[in-house]
C-alpha positions in Angstrom: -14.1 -28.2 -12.9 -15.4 -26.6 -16.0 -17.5 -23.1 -15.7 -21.0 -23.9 -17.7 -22.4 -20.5 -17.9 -20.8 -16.9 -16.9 -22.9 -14.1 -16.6 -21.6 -10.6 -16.2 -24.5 -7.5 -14.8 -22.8 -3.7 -15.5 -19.0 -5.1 -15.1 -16.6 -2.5 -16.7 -17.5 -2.3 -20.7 -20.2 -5.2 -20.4 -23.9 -4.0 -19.2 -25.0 -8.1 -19.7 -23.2 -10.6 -21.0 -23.9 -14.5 -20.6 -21.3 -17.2 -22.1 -22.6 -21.0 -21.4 -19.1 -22.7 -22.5 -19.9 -26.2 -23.7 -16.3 -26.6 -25.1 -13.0 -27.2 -23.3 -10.7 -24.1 -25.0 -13.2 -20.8 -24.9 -11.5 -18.5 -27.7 -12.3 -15.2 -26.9 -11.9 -13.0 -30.0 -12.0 -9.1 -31.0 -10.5 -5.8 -31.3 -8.5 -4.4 -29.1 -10.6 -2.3 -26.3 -13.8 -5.0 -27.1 -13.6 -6.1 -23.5 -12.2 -9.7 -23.6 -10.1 -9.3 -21.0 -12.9 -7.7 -18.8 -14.2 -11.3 -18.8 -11.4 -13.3 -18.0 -11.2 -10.6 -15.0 -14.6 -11.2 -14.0 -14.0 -14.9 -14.0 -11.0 -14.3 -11.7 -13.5 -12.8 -9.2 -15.0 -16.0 -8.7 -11.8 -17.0 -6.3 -9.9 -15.4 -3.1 -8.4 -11.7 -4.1 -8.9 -9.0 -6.2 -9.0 -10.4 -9.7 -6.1 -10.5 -12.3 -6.0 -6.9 -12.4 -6.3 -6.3 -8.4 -8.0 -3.2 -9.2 -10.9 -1.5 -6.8 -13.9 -2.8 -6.9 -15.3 0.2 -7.8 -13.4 0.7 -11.0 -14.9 -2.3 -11.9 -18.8 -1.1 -12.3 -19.7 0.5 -15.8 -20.1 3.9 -16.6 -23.6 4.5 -16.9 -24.3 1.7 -14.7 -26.9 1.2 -11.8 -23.3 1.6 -9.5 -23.2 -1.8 -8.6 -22.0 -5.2 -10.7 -22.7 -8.7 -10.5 -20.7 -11.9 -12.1 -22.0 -14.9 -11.4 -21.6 -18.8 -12.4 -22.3 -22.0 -12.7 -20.1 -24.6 -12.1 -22.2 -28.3 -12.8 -25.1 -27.9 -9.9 -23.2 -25.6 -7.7 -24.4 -21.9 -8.4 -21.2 -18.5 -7.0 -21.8 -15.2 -7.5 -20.3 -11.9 -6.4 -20.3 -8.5 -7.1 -20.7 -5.1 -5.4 -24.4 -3.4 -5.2 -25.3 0.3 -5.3 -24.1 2.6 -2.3 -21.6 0.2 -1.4 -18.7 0.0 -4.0 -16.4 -1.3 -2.0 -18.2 -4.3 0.2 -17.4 -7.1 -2.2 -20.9 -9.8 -1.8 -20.4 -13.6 -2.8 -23.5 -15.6 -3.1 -22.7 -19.5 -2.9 -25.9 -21.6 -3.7 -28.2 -18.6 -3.2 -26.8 -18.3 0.4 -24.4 -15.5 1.9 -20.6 -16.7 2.3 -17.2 -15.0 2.5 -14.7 -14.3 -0.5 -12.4 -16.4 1.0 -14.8 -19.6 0.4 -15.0 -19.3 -3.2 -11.4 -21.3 -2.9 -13.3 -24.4 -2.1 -15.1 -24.8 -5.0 -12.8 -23.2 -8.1 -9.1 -23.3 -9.2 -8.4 -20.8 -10.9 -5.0 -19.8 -12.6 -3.9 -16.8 -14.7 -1.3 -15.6 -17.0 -1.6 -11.5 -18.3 0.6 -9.6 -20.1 1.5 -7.6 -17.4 2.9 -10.5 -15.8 5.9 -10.4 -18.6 7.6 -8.5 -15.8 7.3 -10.6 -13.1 10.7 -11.8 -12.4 12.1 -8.0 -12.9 9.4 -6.1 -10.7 9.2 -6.5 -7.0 8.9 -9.3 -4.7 5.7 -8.8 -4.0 3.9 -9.5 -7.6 5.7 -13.0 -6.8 4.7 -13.4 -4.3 0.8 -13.4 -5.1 1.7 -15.4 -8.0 3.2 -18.0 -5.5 0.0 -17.7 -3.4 -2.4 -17.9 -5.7 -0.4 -21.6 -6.8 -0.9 -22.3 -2.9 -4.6 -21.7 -2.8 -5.5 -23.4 -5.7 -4.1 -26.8 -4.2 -5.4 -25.9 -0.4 -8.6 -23.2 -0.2 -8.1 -22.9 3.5 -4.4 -20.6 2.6 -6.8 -17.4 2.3 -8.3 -17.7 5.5 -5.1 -18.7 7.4 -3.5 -15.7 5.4 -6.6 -13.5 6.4 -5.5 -14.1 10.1 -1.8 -13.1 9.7 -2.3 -10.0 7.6 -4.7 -8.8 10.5 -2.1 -10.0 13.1 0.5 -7.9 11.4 -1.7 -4.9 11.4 -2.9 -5.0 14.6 0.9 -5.2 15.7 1.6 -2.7 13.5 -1.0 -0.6 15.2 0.4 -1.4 18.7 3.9 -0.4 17.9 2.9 2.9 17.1 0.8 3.3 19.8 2.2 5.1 23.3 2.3 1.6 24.4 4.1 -0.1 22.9 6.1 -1.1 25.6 3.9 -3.6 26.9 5.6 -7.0 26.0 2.9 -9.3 27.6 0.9 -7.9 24.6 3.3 -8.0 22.1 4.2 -11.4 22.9 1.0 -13.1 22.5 0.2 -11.1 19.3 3.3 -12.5 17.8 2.2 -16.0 19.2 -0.8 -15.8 17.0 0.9 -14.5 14.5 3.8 -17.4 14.2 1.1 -19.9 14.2 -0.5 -18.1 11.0 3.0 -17.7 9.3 4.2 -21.6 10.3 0.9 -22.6 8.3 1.9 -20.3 5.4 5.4 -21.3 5.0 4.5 -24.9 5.5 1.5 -24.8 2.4 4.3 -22.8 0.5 6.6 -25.4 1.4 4.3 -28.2 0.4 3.5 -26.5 -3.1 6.6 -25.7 -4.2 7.9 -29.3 -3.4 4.9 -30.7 -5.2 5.7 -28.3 -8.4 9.6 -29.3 -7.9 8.8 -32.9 -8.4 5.7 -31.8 -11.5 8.7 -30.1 -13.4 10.9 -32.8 -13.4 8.3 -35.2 -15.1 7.1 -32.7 -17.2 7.3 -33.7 -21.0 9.8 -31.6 -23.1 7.6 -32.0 -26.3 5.4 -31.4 -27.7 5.8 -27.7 -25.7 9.2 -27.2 -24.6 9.7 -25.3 -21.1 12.6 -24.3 -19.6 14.3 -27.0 -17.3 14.3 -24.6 -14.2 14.8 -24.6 -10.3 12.8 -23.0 -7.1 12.4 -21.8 -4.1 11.3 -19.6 -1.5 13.1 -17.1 0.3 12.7 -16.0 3.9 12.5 -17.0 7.5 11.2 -20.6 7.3 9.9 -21.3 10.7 7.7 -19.6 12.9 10.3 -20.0 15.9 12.7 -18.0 13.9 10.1 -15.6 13.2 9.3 -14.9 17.1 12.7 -14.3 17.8 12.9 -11.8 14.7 9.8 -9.9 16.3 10.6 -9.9 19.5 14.5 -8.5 18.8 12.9 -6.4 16.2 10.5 -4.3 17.7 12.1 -1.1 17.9 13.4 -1.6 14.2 9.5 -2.0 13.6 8.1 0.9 15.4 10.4 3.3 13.2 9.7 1.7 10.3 6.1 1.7 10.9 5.5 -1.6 9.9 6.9 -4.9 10.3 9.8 -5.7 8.4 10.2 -10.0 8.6 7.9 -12.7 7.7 5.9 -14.5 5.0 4.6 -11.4 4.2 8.2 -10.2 2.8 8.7 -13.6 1.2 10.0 -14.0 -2.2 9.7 -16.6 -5.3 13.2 -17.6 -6.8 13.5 -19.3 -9.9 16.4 -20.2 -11.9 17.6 -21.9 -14.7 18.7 -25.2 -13.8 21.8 -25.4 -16.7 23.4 -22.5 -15.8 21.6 -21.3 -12.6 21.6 -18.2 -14.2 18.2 -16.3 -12.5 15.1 -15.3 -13.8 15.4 -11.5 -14.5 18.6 -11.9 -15.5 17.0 -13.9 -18.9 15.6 -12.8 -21.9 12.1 -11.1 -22.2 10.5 -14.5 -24.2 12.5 -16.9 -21.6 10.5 -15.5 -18.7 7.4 -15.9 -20.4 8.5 -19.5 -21.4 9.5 -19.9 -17.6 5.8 -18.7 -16.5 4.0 -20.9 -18.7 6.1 -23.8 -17.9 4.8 -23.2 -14.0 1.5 -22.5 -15.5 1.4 -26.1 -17.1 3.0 -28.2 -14.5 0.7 -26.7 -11.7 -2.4 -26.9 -13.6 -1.5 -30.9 -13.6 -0.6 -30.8 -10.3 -4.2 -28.9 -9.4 -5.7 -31.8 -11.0 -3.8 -34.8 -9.1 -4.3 -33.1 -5.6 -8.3 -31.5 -5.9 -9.5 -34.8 -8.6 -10.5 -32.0 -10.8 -8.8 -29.6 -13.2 -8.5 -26.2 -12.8 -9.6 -23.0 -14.7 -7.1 -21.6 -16.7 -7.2 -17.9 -18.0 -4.5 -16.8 -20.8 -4.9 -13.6 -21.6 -3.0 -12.8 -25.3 -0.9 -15.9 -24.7 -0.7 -16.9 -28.2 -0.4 -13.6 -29.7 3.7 -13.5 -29.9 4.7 -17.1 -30.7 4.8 -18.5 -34.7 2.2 -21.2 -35.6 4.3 -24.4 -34.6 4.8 -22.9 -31.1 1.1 -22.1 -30.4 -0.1 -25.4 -31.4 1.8 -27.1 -29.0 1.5 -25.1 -26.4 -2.4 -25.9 -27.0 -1.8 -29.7 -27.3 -0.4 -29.3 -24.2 -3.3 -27.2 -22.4 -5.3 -29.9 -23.4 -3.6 -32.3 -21.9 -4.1 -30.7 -18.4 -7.8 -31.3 -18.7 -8.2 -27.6 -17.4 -11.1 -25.8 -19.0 -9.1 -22.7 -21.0 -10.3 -19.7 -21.0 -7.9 -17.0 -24.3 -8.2 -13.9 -25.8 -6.5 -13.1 -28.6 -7.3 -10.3 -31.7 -7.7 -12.7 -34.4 -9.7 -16.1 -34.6 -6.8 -17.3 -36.7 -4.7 -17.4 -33.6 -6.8 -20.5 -32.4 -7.0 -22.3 -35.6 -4.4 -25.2 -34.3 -7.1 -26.1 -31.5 -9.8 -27.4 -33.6 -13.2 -28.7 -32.5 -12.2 -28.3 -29.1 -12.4 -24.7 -29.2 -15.3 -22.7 -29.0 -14.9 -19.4 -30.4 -16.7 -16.4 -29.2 -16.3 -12.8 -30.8 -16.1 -10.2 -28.1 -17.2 -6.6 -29.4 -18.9 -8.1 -32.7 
């Protein structure tokens, strides 16, 4: 699962752009503000969601621009494409093999995984950052978790809706929206489930050398079964309607991860442990990607290597390449990518 040529049409900085990879580390490279990151966020456009930056669609078309943008790729023989066009800036189009399709299919034919600065903070911000971190492990292992996921979120809106509504007292209604939506949220805690058991099991064979990550435990908080979850509704309706929204389920789920040693959480570690504790997930579910789909999966590190000494980055490389996962860095200097070597393909961004 290797991207063999990226092509980006008035996306943010970039009015055309085309990269045709042919290496398995691409080592993007140049000043700060050259638009490096732009690309790896265009690449993350090419799966479920909205990109690493989950920013409007319309704040992603350049200034001076025809309004619209287009990415597109080609993965072996199998041609995706999305973008916005002109008069529409916010109806996302995605193109699979020259034929219309949904966002939501691009999950069937790319993994792809990203790590961002801003994700530093994961563990200390809200649940909810987690929890599209803990999604986006899910759909890379099953595509069909955006659609399923699709079904609930519109489920939980439409209840939403009804429970402000004058009648709300109709509990035939409410009950078989809350029937469709348990059968939605027991699919999404049992992919959760199945991924987070799966990583479990990746961690504890994962190699301590050459790059060592921290020996850590997790789980999943929440309600973990959709008959709880109709009970919860159906006792919590009231609680709902003056809360305007609906307070319980996989929606409001959470990632916990500890340290194993000490079970001392996540937030409560140092800044450059978190980031050790993300890239040790990173690592093990990019192995994990390629045992369940056959094929590796795209990996996109923005400024990864920019804070760790020599010895450190070169490891952490050797092991990126042992994931077989195509790698996608950015990084200010070329010298931060001497310790790949000829597997790296270096491409200065802003030159």
């Amino acid at each position: 699962m290797a991207l063999t040529r990226v092509s980006l049409t008035d996306f943010r900085n970039h009015a055309m752009l085309t990269l045709e990879p042919a290496a398995p580390f691409v080592a993007l490279h140049g000043p700060n503000g050259a638009g490096k990151t732009n690309i790896l966020e265009a690449i993350s456009l090419l799966v479920p969601g909205r990109g690493l930056r989950r920013a409007a669609l319309s704040e992603m078309v350049r200034t001076g621009g025809n309004a619209g943008f287009a990415v597109s790729a080609e993965l072996g023989e199998v041609q995706i494409g999305t973008g916005v066009e002109a008069g529409a800036p916010e109806r996302r189009k995605v193109r699979i093999n020259g034929a219309n399709a949904t966002a939501n299919s691009l999950g069937e034919w790319l993994s792809v995984i990203w790590l961002t600065p801003s994700m530093d903070r994961l563990f200390v911000d809200g649940a909810g950052g987690r929890r599209r971190f803990l999604d986006r492990l899910v759909l890379a292992l099953e595509p069909n978790h955006a659609s399923t996921s699709s079904r609930y979120e519109k489920a939980v809106q439409q209840r939403n809706r009804l429970l402000s509504g004058a009648d709300m007292a109709d509990d035939l209604w409410l009950d078989a929206l809350e029937a469709q939506m348990a059968e939605s949220a027991e699919a999404i805690i049992e992919a959760r489930r199945r991924m987070l058991e799966a990583l479990i099991n990746q961690l504890d064979r994962a190699p301590t050398a050459p790059f060592a990550v921290p020996d850590i435990k997790i789980d999943m908080a929440g309600p973990t079964s959709a008959e709880e979850l109709r009970a919860i509704w159906h006792n919590s309706r009231k609680r709902d309607a003056a809360a305007g929204r609906t307070l319980t389920g996989p929606h409001r789920a959470d990632l916990i991860v500890h340290h194993r040693a000490n079970s001392q959480a996540a937030e409560r570690s140092s800044t450059g442990e978190q980031k050790a504790m993300l890239l040790s997930l990173i690592l093990a579910h990019a192995v994990l990607v390629t045992a369940h789909r056959g094929v590796p999966p795209i990996l996109l590190l923005d400024e990864v290597a920019a804070h760790l000494d020599p010895a450190r980055r070169n490891a952490l490389f050797e092991r990126l390449a042992a994931t077989g996962a195509q790698v996608w860095m950015t990084g200010t200097e070329a010298a931060l990518f001497d310790g790949i070597g000829s597997t790296a393909e270096l491409v200065a961004v802003g030159a």
